[in-house]
C-alpha positions as CSV (number, residue, x, y, z in Angstrom):
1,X,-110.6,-123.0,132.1
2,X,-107.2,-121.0,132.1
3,X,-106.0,-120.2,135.7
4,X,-103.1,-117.6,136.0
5,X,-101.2,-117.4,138.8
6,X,-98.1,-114.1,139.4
7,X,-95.0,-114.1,141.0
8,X,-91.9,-112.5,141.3
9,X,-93.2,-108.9,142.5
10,X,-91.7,-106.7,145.1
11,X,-89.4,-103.6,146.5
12,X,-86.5,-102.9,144.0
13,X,-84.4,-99.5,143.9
14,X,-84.7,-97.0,140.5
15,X,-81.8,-99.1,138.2
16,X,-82.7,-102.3,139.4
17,X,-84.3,-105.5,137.7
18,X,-87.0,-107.9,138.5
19,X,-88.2,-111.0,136.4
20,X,-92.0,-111.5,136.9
21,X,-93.8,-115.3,136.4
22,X,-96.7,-116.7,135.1
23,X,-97.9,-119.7,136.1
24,X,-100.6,-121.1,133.9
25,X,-102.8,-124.1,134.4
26,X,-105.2,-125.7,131.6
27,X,-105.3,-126.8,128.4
28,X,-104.1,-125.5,125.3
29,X,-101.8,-122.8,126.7
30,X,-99.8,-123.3,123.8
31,X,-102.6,-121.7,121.9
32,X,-103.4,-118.7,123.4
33,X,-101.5,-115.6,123.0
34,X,-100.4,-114.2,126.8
35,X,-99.8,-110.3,128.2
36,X,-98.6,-108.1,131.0
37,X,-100.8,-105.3,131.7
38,X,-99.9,-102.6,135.1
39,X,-102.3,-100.8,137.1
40,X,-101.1,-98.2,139.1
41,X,-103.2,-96.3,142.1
42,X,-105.5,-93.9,140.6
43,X,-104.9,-95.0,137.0
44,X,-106.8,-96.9,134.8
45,X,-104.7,-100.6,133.6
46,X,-102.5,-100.3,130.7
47,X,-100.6,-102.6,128.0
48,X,-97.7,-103.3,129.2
49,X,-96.3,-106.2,126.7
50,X,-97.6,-109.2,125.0
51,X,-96.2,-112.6,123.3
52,X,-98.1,-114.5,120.5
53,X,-98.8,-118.7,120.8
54,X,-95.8,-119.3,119.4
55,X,-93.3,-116.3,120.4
56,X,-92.7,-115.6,117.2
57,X,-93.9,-112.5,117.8
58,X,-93.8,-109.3,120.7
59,X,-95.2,-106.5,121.2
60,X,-94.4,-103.6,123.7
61,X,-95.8,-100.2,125.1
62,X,-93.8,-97.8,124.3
63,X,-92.9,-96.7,127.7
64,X,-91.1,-100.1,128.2
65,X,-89.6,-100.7,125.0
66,X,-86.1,-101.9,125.4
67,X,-86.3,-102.2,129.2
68,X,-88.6,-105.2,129.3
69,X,-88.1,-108.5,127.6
70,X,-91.5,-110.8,127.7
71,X,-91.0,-115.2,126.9
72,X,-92.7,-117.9,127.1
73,X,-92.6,-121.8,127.9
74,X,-95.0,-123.9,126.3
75,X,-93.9,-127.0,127.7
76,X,-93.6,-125.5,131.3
77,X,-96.8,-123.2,130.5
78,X,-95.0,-120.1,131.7
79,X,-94.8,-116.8,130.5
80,X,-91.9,-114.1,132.1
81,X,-91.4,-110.7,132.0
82,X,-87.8,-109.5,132.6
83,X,-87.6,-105.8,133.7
84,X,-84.8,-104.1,133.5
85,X,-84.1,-100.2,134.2
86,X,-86.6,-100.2,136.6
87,X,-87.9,-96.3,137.0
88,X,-90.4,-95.4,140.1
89,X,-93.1,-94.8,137.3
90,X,-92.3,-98.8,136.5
91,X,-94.3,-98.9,140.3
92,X,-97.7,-101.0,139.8
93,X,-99.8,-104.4,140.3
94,X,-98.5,-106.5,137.2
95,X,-101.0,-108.8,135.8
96,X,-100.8,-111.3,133.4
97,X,-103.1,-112.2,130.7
98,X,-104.4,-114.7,128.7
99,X,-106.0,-114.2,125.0
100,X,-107.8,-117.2,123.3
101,X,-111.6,-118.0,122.4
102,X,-113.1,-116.7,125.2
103,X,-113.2,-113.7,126.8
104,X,-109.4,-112.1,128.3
105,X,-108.3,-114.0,131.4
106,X,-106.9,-112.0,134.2
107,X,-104.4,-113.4,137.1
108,X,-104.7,-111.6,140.6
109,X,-101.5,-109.4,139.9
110,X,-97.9,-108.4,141.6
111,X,-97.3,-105.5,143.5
112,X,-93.9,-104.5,142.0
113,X,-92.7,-101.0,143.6
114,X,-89.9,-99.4,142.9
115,X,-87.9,-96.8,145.3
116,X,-85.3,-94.0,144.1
């Protein structure tokens, strides 16, 4: 079973960057497309970004589009999001995501919040 593990959360100022981790334990990460989704208080959790097996291929809300850059390690079985241009709106528990045969895996999320 896929474990997911975040990191790399906290207080930044409106401008400001963060670079998000995660950590992923299991087999055949490799295989598995992976995602950042963002739930802020009193919202429902959105799409944020996602990266296919290979990283051949990204995709990005619209909202983030050109501010956020996701990767992946296969060999290191990482996946990061860099944020960049942080806005107060940005403000939300980042989770990352795993997509494979079974049904979406879900780490415990990173409080990132962001002051302006």
């Amino acid at each position: 079973q896929v474990q997911l593990v975040e990191s790399g959360g906290g207080l930044v100022q409106a401008g400001g960057s963060l670079r998000l981790s995660c950590a992923a334990s299991g087999r055949s990460f490799s295989s598995y497309a992976m995602g950042w989704f963002r739930q802020a208080p009193g919202k429902e959790r959105e799409f944020v970004t996602s990266i296919s097996w290979s990283g051949g291929a990204t995709y990005y809300a619209d909202s983030v589009k050109g501010r956020y850059t996701i990767s992946r390690d296969n060999a290191k079985t990482t996946v990061s999001l860099k944020m960049n241009s942080l806005r107060p709106e940005d403000s939300a528990v980042y989770y990352c995501s795993a997509d494979g045969p079974f049904p979406r895996i879900w780490g415990r999320g990173t409080q990132v919040t962001v002051s302006s």
